[in-house]
N, C-alpha and C positions, 0 to 999 in steps of 0.2 A: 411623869415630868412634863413640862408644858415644851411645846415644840411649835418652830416655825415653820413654815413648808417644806415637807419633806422631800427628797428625792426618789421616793418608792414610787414603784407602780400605780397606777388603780385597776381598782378588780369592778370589773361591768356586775349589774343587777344580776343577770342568769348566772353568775358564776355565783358569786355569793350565795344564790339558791341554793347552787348544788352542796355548795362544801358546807352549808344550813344542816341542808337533808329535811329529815322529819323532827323540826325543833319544836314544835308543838305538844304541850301533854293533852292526851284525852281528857273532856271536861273539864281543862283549866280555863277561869276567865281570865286572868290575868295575864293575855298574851303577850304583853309590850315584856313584864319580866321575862318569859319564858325566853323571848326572841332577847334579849340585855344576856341570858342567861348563856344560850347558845352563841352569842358571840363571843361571848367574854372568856368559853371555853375554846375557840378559834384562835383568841391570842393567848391563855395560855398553855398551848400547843403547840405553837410557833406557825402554824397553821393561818394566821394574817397578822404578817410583821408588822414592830412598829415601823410606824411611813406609810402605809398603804393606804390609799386614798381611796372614802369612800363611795358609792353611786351616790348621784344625789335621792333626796329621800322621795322622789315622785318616780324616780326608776326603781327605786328600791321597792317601794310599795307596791307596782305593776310586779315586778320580778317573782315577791313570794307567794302568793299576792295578799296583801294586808292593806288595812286602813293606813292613812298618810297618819296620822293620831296615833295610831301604833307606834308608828317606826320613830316619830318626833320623842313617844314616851321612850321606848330601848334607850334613843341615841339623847335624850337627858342621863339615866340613871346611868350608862356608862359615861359620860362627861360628868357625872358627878365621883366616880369611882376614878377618875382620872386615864380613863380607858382608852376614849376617843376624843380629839379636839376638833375644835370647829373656828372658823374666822370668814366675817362676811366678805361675800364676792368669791370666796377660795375652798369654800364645803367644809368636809370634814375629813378624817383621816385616824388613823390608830397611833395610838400613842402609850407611853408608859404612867402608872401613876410614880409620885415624887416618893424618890426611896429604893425604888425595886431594884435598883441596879448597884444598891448599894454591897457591901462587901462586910465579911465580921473574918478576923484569923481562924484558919484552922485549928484543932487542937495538936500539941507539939507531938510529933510520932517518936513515944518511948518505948523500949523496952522491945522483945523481938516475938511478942501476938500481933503485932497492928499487920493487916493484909493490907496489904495496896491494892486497890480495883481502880483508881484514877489513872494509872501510868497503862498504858495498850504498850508493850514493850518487853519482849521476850529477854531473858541471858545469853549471854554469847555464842554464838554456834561453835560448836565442837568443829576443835581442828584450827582454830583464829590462833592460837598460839604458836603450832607447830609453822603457821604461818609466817609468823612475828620470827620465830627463831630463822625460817629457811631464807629472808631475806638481808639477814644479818651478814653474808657474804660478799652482796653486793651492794651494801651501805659504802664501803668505802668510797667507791668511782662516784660515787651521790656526792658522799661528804666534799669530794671535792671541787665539787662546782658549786656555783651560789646557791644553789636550792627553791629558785621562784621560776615557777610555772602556772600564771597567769590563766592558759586553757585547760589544765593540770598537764600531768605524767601521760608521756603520750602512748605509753605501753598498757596503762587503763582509759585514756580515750577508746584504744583499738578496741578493748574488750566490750565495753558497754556499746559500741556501735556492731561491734560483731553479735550482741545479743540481741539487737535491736532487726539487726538483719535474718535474727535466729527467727523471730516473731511475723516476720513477713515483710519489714520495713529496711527497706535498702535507705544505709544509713554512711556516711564516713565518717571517719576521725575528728574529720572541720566542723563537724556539724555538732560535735559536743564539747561540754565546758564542763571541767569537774570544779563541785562549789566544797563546804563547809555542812553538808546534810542537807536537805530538802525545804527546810525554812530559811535557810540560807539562800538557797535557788530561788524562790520565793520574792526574799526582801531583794534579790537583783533585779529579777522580772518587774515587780513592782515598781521600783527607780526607773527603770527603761519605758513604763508602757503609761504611770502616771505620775498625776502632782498632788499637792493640797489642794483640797476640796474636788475632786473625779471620782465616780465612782464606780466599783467594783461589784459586779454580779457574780455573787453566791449561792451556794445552796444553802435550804434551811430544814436540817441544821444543817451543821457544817463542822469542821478541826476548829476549835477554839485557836489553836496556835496561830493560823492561816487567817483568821480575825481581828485578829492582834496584832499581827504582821499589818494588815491593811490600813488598819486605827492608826497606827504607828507613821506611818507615813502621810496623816492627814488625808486619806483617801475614805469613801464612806461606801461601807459595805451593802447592795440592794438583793436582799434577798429573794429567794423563789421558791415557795414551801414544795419541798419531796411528797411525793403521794404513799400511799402504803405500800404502793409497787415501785415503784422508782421515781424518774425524773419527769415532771411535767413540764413538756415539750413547749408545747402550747402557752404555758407559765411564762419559760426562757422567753421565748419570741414577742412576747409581749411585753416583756420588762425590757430589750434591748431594745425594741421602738418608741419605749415611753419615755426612760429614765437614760437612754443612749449613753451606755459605763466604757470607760476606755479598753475595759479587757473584763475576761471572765475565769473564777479560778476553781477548778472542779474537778473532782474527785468521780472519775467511771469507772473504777476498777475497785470493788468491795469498797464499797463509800463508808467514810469514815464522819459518824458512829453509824447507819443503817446498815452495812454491808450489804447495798444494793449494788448489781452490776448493770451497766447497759447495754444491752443488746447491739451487735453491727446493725441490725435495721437502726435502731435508735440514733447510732453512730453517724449512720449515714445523714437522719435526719437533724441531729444537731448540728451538723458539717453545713447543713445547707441551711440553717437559720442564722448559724454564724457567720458564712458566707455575703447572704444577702445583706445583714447587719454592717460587715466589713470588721465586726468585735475580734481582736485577736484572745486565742481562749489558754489558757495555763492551764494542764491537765495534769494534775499530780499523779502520779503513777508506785509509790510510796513500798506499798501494797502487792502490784500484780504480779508478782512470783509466789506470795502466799495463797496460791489456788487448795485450797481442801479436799474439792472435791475432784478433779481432775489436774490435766497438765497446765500449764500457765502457755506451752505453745498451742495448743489444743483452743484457747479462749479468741474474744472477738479478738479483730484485728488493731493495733494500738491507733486511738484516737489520730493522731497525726496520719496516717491512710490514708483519710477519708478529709484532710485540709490541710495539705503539707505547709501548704502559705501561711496560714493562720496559725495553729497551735505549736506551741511549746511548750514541751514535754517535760517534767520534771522527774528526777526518781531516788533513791537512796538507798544506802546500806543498813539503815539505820534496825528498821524491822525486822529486815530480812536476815542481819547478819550480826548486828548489836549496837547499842544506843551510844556506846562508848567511841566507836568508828563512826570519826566524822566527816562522814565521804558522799556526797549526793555528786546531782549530774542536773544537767539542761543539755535536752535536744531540740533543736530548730535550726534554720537556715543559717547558713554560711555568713549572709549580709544580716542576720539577727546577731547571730554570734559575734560575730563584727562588732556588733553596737554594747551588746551585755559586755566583752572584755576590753573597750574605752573606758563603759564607766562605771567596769570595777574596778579599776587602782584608788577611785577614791576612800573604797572601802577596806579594800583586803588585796593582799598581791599574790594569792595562790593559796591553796591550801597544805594541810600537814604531808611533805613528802613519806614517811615512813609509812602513813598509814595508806597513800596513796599506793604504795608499791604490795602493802599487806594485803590489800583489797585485787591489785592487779595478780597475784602469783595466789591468789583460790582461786580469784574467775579461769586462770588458764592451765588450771590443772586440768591432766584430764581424769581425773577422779572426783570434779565439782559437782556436785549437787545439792541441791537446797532438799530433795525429799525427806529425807530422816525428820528435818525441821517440822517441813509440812506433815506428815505423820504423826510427829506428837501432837502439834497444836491442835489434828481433828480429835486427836483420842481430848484433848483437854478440852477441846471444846464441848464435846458429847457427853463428858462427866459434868460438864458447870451448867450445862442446859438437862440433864438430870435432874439434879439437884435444885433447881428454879422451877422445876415439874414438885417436886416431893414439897419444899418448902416455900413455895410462894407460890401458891396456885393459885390464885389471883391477876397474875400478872402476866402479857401475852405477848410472844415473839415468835419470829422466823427464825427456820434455821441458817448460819450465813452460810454459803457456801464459798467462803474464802477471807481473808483478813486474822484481825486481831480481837475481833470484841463483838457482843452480841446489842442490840439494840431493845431494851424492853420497854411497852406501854406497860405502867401501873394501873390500879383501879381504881386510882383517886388522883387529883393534883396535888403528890408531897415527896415530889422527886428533891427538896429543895430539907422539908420534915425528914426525909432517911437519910439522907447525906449526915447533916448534924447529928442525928440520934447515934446514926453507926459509927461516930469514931468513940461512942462509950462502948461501943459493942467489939474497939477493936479492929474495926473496918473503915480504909480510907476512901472516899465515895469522890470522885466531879456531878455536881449536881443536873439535872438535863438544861439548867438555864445556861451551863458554860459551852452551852453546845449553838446558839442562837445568836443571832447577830445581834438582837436586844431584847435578850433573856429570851423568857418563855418555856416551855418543854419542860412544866413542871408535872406530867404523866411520861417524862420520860428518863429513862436512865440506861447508860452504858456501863455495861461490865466485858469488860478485857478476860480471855480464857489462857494469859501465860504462866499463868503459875503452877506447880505441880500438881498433879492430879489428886490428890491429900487434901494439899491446902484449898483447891475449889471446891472439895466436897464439905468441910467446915467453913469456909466463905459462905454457901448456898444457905447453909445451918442458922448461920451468925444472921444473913440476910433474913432469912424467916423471923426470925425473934424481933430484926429490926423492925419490918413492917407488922407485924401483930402487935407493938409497942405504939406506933405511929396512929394506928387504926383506933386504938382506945385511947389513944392522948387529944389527939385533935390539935395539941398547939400549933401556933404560926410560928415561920421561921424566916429571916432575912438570907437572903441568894448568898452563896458563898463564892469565894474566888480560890479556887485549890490550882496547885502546875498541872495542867495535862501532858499527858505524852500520846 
C-alpha cells in the first residue's frame, strides 16, 4: 500500500549489511535480483518493518559493497512489487504492497475435531471452584456495600504486592490497581501515556492483542525486529532517538510468541536506554509465573528493579489461572497510580468483585501453588515439540523455557498457505502475519502447547499432512485475521 512518511526508524548502511548476510548466489549475474530478493525476504520476516527508512542508495552501495546501479535496480523491482516507496528530498522506505493487509473469514469452527492452536490459553486451574464455593460465606458483607473498588479489593492489592515483594521487588498496596485482565491494563496505560497519532515502540513480533490495543487508540505502533536470540538492544535505542514514542510495551518474561527471556544484564541495560530516552516502558508480565523450567522466584529480577520511575508493570490471571477470570493488575508508582485511577472512571469503575475475592482466597492460601500447572504444560510442551521433530522436520525452533507456546521458522514463506489449508485439516491456525505490526512473518508460526497431551500429538500429525499439502500446492493465499489469545 502507498504510504507517506513513515514514523519508523532508519536502519544505517552497515546494519542492513549485516541482517543482508551473504545475499549473493555463487555465479549469479543478476545481482540487483538476488539483493530485491534478499530484502524482500527481510520484510517478509518482519525483520525490516514497514516504515523503515532506508540508507540512501550511495551509503547503501558503500555498505555491501555493490554498484550504485545495483541498488537503483533492487530498489526499482521492489517499488514495482510494492515493497519499498520512494519520494523525492525524503529517500525511500519499506512499505506494503496494496492488499496484503487485507482479511478473508475464517472457516466456521464445527463439529468437535477442529484443534485450536490460535488461542495460547490453558483450562482452568484446578481448585478455582473450590474457590468460588469458599468465598460464598463472605459474599454477604460484600453484597452489602456498593461493590465499586476503583483500585480494586484491597485484600487482592495486598497479595499481588506481597508477590511482588516475593520476587525481590518491595512493593505496597498503593502501588497497585486491579483492572479487567491484562489488555484491560493495557488500554489504561495507553489512555495515560498517549494520544492520536504518538507512537508506541514494540517488538516485532509482538501479541497481536497489544497491537490492536495501540491501533485502537490512534496511536502507531514502531516496531524493533527480535534477533534469534532476543531483544536488539542497540535496535530499542535507536528507534527511541529517532521516532521518540511516548512509551514502550514489552514483553521480558517468555515473550510472547518467541518465548525469549531477558537477561538481568539485558535488564539493566534496557533500564538505562529507557532511562536516558526519559520513554516510560509497559512491561507485560502475563506470563512470568509460567517458568517450565525452574522457579519464577528463582528468574531475573522483575523489570521495574532496575527503573522504578519509569516502568509499569502489568500482569494477569488470565494464563496462569484461566481465561474466564477477568482479573489483571498494574504496578507503578503511587503518583502514576494516582493518574491511571482519575482516568479510569471514564472507562470502568472497578472490576467484577466476586472474581476479585476468587483470585484473592487462592493467592492466600497457604496451599497455593501454580506448580502442578507448570508441570503439565512442560510435559505438553515436550510431547507438541516431539511431534513437530516426527512430523515437520523441516521446520526449526527452540525450546521455550517457560510461557504458553512455541515459536516455529518454516522452510518456506506460507505461514499465511498452512493457516488456510489447516482449518480443512481440522486445525485452527493465527497466521505469523498476526503477530507483526504490518504483517509479515510469513516463515513464521506460533503454536500454543495447552491442550492435552493426545490431542498435541494428532495436532503435530494433522500439522504434517498440512505442510506436505502446502509444499505441492504452491497456491497463494490472502493474510487472515483469526481472535488470538
Amino acid at each position: 500500500m502507498s504510504m507517506d512518511i513513515p514514523p519508523g526508524g532508519r536502519i544505517s548502511g552497515f546494519r542492513l549489511a549485516r541482517l543482508l548476510g551473504e545475499w549473493r548466489r555463487r555465479g549469479a549475474r543478476q545481482g540487483s535480483s538476488d539483493l530485491a530478493a534478499a530484502i524482500r525476504l527481510l520484510v517478509l520476516d518482519g525483520r525490516l518493518p514497514a516504515g523503515t527508512r532506508l540508507p540512501a542508495e550511495r551509503e547503501m552501495a558503500d555498505a555491501l559493497p555493490v554498484s550504485r546501479t545495483m541498488i537503483t535496480a533492487a530498489l526499482d523491482q521492489l517499488r514495482t512489487e510494492g515493497l519499498v516507496s520512494s519520494r523525492r528530498g525524503a529517500g525511500s522506505w519499506i512499505s506494503l504492497p496494496s492488499g496484503s493487509l487485507g482479511t478473508i473469514p475464517d472457516t466456521p469452527l464445527v463439529g468437535t475435531s477442529m484443534l485450536d492452536l490460535a488461542r495460547a490459553a490453558p483450562p482452568a486451574l484446578p481448585g478455582l471452584l473450590d474457590a468460588y464455593d469458599a468465598v460464598r460465606s463472605r459474599l454477604p458483607a460484600e453484597l452489602a456495600e456498593h461493590g465499586y473498588y476503583e483500585h480494586g479489593l484491597p485484600a487482592l492489592r495486598a497479595e499481588v504486592a506481597r508477590r511482588f515483594e516475593q520476587r525481590g521487588l518491595p512493593t505496597s498496596p498503593d502501588q497497585i490497581v486491579i483492572t479487567s485482565g491484562a489488555q484491560h491494563a493495557l488500554a489504561l496505560t495507553l489512555r495515560l501515556f498517549t494520544g492520536p497519532g504518538d507512537r508506541v515502540l514494540v517488538e516485532q513480533p509482538s501479541y497481536p492483542n497489544a497491537l490492536d490495543a495501540i491501533k485502537a487508540v490512534s496511536a502507531i505502533p514502531v516496531p524493533v525486529g527480535m534477533t534469534s536470540t532476543g531483544w536488539d538492544l542497540p535496535g530499542v535505542a535507536a528507534a527511541l532517538r529517532q521516532a521518540a514514542p511516548r512509551m514502550a510495551y514489552l514483553v521480558v518474561d517468555f515473550h510472547n510468541p518467541t518465548g525469549h527471556r531477558l537477561s538481568a544484564q539485558g535488564r539493566e541495560e534496557l533500564a538505562d536506554i529507557a532511562r536516558r530516552a526519559r520513554t516510560p516502558l509497559v512491561v507485560d508480565e502475563t506470563v512470568v509465573e509460567l517458568d517450565l523450567d525452574g522457579d519464577p522466584l528463582d528468574g531475573p529480577p522483575p523489570m521495574a528493579s532496575f527503573a522504578e520511575d519509569l516502568v509499569v508493570t502489568t500482569g494477569s490471571a488470565s494464563k496462569s489461572h484461566w481465561g474466564g477470570l477477568r482479573i489483571g493488575w498494574i504496578r507503578a508508582s503511587t503518583e502514576v497510580v494516582h493518574r491511571l485511577v482519575s482516568s479510569r472512571t471514564a472507562l470502568d469503575l472497578g472490576s467484577a468483585v466476586i472474581d476479585q475475592m476468587v483470585l484473592a482466597e487462592l493467592m492466600s492460601s497457604p496451599s497455593y501453588t501454580l506448580q502442578p500447572r507448570r508441570d503439565l504444560l512442560a510435559v505438553q510442551r515436550d510431547v507438541l515439540l516431539a511431534g513437530l521433530r516426527e512430523h515437520c522436520p523441516g521446520w526449526r525452533f527452540s525450546r521455550p523455557a517457560g510461557g504458553l507456546s512455541v515459536w516455529c521458522e518454516l522452510d518456506a514463506p506460507v505461514s499465511t498457505r498452512i493457516a488456510v489449508m489447516a482449518q480443512n485439516h481440522g486445525i485452527r491456525l493465527a497466521p505469523g502475519s498476526r503477530f507483526g505490526a504490518h504483517g509479515g512473518f510469513e516463515r513464521s508460526l506460533r503454536l500454543p502447547y495447552v491442550l492435552p497431551v493426545e490431542v498435541l500429538r494428532e495436532a503435530a500429525r494433522r500439522l504434517g499432512v498440512v505442510a506436505a499439502s502446502v509444499a505441492g500446492a504452491g497456491a497463494a493465499a490472502e493474510p487472515m485475521s483469526v481472535p488470538v489469545a
